[in-house]
MMTF fields as JSON, N, C-alpha, C and O atoms, coordinates in Angstrom:
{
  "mmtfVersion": "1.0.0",
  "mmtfProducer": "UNKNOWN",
  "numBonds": 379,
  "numAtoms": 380,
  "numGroups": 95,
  "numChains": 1,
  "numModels": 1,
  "chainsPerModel": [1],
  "groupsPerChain": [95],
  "chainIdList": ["A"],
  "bondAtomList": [4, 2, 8, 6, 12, 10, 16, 14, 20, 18, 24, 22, 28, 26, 32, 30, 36, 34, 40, 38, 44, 42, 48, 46, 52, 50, 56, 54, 60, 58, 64, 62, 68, 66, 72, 70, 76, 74, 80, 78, 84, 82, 88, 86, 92, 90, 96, 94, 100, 98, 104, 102, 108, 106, 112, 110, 116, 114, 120, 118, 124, 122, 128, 126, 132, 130, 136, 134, 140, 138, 144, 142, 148, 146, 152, 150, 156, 154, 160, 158, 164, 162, 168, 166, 172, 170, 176, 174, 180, 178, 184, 182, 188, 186, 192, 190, 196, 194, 200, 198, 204, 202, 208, 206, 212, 210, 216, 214, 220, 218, 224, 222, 228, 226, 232, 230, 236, 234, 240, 238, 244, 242, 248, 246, 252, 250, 256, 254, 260, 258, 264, 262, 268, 266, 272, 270, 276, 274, 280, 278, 284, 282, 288, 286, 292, 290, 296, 294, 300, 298, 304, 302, 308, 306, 312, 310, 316, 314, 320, 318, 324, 322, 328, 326, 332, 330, 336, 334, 340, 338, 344, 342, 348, 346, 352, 350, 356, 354, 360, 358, 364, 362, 368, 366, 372, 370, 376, 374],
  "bondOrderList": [1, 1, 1, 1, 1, 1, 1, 1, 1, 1, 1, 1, 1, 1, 1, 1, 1, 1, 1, 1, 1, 1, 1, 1, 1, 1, 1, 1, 1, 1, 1, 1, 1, 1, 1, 1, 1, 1, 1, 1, 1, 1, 1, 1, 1, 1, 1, 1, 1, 1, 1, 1, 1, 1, 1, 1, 1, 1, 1, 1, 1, 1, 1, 1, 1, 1, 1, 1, 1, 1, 1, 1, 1, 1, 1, 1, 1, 1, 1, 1, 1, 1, 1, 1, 1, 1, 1, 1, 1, 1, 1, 1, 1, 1],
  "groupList": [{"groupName": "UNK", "atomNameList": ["N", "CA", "C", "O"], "elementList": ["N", "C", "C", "O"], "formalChargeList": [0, 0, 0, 0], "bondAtomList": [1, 0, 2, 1, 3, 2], "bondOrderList": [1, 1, 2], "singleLetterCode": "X", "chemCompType": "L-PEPTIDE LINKING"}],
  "groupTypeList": [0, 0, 0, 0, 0, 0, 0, 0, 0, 0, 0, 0, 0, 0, 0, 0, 0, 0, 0, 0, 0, 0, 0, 0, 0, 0, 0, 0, 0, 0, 0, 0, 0, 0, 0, 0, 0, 0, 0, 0, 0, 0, 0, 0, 0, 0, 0, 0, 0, 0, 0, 0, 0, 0, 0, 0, 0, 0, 0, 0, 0, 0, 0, 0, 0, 0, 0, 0, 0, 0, 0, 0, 0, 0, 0, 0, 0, 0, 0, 0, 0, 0, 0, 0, 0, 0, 0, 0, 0, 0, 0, 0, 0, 0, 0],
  "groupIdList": [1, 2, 3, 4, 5, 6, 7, 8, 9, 10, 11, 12, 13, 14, 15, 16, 17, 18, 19, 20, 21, 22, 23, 24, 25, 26, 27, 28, 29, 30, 31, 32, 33, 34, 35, 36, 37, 38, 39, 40, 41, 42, 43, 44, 45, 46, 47, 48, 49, 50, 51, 52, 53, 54, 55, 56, 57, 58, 59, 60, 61, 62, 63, 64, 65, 66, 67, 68, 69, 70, 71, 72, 73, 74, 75, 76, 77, 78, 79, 80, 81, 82, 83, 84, 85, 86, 87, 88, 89, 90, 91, 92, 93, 94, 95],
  "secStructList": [7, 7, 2, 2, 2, 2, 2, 2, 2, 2, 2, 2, 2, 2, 2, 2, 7, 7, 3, 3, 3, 3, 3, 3, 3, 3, 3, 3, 7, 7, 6, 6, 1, 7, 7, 3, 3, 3, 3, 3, 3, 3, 3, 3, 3, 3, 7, 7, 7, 7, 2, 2, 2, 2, 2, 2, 2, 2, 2, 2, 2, 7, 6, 6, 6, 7, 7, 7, 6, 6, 1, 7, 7, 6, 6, 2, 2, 2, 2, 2, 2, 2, 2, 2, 2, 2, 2, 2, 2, 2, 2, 6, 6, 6, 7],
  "xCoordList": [103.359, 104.327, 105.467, 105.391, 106.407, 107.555, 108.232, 107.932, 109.012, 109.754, 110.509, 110.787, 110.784, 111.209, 110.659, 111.037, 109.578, 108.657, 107.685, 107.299, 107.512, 106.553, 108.02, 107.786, 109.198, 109.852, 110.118, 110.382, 109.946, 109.611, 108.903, 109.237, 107.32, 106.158, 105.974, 105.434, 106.529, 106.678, 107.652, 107.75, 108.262, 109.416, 108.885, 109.445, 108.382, 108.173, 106.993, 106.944, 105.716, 104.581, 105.585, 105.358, 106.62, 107.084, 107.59, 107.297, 108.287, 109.196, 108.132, 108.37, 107.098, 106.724, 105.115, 104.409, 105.135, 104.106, 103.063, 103.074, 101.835, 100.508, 99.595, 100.032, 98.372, 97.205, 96.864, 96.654, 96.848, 95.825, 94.972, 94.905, 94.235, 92.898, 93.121, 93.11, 93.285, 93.34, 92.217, 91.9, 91.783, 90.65, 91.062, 92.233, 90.348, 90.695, 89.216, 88.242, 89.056, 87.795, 88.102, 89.131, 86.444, 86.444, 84.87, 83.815, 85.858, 84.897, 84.214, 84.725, 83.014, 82.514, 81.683, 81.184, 81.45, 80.784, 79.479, 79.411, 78.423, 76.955, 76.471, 77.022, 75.64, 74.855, 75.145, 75.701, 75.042, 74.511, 76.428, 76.654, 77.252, 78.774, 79.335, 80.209, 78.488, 78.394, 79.553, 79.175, 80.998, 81.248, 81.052, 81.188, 80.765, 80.035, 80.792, 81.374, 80.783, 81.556, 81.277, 80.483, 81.623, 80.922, 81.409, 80.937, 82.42, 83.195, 84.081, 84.862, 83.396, 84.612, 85.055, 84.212, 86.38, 86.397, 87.533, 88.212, 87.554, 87.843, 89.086, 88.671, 90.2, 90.853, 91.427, 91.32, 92.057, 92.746, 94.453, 94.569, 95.245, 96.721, 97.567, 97.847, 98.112, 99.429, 100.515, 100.679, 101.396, 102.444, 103.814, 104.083, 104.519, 105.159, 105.967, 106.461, 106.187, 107.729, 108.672, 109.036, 109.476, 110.614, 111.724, 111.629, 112.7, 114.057, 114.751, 115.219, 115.125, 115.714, 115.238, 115.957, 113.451, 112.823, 113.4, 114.298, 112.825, 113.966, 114.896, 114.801, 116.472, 117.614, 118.122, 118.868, 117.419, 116.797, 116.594, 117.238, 115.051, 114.965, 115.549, 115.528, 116.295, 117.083, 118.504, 119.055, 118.94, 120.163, 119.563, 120.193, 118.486, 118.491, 117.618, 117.875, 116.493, 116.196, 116.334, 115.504, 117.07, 117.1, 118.509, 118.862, 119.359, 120.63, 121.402, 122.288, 120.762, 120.904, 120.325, 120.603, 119.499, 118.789, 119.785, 119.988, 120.272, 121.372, 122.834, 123.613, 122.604, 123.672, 124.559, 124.422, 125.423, 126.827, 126.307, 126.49, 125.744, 125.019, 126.303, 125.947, 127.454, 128.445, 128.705, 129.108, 128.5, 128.412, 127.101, 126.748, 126.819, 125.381, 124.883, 125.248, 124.074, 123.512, 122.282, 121.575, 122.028, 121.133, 119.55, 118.65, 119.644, 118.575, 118.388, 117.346, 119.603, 119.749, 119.07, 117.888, 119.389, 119.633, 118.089, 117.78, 116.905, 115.917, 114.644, 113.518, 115.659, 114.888, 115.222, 114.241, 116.196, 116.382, 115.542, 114.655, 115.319, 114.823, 112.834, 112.112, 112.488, 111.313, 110.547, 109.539, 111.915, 111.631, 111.76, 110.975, 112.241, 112.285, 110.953, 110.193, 110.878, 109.442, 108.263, 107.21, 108.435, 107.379, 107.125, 106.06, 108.561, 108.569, 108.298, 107.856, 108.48, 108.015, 106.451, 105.915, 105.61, 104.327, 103.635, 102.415, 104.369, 104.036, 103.94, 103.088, 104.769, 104.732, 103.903, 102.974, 103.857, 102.988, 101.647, 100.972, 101.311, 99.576, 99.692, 98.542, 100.716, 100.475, 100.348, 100.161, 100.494, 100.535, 99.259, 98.906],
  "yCoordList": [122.843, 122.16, 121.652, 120.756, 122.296, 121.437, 120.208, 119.736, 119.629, 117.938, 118.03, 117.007, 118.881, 118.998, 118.613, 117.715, 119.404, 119.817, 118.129, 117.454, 117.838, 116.122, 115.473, 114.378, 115.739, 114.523, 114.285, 113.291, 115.765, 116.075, 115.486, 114.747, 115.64, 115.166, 113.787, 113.168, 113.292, 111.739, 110.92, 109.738, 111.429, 111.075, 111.71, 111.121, 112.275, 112.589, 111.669, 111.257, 111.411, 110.175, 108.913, 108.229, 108.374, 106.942, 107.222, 106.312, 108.331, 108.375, 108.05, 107.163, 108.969, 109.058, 107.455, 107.117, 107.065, 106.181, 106.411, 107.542, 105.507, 105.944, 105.126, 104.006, 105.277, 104.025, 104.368, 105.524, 103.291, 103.229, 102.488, 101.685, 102.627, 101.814, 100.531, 100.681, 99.49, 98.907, 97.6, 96.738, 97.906, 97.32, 96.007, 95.845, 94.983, 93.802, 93.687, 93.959, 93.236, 92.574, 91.3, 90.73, 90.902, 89.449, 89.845, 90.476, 88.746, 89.417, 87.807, 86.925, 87.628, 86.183, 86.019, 87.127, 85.436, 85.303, 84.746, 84.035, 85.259, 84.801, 84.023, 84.044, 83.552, 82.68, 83.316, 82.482, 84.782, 85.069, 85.494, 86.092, 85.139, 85.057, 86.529, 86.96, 87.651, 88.638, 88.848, 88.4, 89.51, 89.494, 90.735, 91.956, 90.044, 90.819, 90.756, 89.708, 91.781, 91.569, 90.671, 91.118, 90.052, 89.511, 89.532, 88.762, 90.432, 90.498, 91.761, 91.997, 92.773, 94.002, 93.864, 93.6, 94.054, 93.824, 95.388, 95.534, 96.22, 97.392, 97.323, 98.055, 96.828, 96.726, 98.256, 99.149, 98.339, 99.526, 98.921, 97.909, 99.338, 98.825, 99.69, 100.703, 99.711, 100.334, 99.503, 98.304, 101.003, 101.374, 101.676, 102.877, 100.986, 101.715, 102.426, 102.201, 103.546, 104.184, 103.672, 102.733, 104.373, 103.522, 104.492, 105.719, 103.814, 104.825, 104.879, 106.013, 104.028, 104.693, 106.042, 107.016, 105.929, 107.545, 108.353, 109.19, 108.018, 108.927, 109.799, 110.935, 108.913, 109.019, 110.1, 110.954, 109.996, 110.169, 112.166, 113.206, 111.616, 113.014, 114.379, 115.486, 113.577, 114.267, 114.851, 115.832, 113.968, 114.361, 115.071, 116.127, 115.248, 116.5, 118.082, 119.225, 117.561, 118.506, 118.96, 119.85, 118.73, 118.836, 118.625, 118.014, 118.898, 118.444, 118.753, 118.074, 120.234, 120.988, 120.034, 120.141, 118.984, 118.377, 117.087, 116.758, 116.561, 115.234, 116.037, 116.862, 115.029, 115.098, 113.866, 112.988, 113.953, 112.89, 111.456, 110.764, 111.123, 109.704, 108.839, 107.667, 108.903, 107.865, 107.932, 106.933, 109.049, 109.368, 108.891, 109.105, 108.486, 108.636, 106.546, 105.517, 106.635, 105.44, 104.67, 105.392, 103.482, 103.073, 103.484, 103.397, 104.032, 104.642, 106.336, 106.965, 106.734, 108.365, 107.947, 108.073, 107.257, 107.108, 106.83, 107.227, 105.978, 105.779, 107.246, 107.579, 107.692, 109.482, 110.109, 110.711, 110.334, 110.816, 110.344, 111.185, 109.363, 109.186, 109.608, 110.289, 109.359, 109.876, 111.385, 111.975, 111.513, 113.151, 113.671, 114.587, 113.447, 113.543, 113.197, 113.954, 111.848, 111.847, 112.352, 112.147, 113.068, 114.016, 114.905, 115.064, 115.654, 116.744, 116.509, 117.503, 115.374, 115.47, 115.113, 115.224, 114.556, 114.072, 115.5, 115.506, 117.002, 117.87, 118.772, 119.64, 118.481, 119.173, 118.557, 119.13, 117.439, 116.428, 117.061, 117.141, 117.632, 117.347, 118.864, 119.3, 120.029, 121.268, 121.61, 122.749, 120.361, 120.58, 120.253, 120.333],
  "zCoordList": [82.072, 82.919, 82.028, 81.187, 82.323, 81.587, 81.917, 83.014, 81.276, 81.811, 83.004, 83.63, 83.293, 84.33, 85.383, 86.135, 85.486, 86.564, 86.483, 87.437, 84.904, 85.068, 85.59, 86.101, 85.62, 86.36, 87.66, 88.336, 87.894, 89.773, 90.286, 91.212, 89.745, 90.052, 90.132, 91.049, 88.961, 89.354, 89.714, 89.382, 90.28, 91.163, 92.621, 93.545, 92.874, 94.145, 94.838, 95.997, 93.362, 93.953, 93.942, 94.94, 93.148, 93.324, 94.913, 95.688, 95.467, 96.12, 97.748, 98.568, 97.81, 98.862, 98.906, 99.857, 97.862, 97.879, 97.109, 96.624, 96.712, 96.376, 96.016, 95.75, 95.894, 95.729, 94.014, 93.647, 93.13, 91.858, 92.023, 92.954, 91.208, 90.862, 89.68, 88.458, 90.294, 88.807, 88.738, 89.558, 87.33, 86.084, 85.966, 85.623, 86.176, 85.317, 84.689, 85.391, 83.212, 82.444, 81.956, 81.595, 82.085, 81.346, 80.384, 80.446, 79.341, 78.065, 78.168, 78.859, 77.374, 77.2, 75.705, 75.511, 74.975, 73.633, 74.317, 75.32, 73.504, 73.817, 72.411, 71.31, 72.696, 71.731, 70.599, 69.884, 69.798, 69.019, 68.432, 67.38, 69.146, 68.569, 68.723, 67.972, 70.272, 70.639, 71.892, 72.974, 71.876, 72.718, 73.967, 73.898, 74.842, 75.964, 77.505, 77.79, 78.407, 78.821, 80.287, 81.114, 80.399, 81.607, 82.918, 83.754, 83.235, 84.947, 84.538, 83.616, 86.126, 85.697, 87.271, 88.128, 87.574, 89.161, 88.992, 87.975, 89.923, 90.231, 91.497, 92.395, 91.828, 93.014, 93.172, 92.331, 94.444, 94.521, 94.793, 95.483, 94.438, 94.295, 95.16, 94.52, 96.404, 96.764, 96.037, 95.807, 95.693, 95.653, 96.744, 96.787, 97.433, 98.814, 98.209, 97.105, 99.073, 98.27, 98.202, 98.909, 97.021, 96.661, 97.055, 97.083, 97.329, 98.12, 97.006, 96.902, 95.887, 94.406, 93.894, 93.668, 93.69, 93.843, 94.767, 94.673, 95.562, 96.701, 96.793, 97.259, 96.03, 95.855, 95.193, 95.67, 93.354, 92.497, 92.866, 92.722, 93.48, 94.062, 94.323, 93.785, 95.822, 96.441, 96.158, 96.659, 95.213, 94.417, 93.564, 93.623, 92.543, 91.499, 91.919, 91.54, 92.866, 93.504, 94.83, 95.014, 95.921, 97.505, 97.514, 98.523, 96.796, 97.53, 98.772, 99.289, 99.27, 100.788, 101.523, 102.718, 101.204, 102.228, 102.928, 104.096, 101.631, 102.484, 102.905, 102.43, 104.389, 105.375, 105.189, 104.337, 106.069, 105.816, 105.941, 106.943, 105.011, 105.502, 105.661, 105.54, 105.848, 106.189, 107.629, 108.224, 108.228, 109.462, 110.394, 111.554, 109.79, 110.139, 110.817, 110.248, 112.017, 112.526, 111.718, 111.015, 111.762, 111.458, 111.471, 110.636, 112.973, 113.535, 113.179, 112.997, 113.16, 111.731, 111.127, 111.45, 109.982, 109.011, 108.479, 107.355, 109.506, 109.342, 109.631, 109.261, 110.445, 110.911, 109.992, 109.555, 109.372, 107.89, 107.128, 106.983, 106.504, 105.154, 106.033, 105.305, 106.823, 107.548, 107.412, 107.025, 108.073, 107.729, 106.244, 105.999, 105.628, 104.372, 103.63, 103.026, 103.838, 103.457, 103.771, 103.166, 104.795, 105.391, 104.328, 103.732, 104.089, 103.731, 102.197, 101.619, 101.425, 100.152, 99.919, 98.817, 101.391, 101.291, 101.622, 101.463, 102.163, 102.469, 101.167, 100.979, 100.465, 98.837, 98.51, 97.941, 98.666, 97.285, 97.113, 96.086, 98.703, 98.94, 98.906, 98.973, 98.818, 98.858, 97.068, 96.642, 96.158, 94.85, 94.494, 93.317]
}
């Protein structure tokens, strides 16, 4: 995979959203001056998409895709970026 293609890729998960897993530990010393760990808690973290990703995106790879967004309604404007995100959550998961 070239840089290219890793900047696609991660620009397309910031863009359309995603869940991590994140680790917190707690370490504790025992009698014997042993540190051990004593709490692992495992959360899962959303990410919402970000419309800078987005932006990003669509300007280096999709540029056939944006329309006159000056022309364009509030309520466009929200069916746009929608559909769009369809269509990059439709790559995402066809990758």
């Amino acid at each position: 995979m070239n840089d290219e293609e890793k900047l696609k890729k991660a620009l397309l998960k910031k863009a359309v959203g995603y869940e991590a897993k994140e680790i917190t530990e707690e370490f504790s010393v025992d009698d014997e001056g042993v540190k051990r760990l004593s709490k692992k808690k495992i959360t899962k973290k959303h990410f919402a998409p970000d419309i800078t990703a987005l932006k990003i995106l669509v300007d280096k790879f999709y540029p056939n895709l944006e329309p006159k967004i000056l022309d364009m309604s509030d309520e466009e404007l929200e069916a746009e970026k929608e559909r769009i995100l369809q269509l990059l959550k439709e790559e995402q998961n066809a990758n």
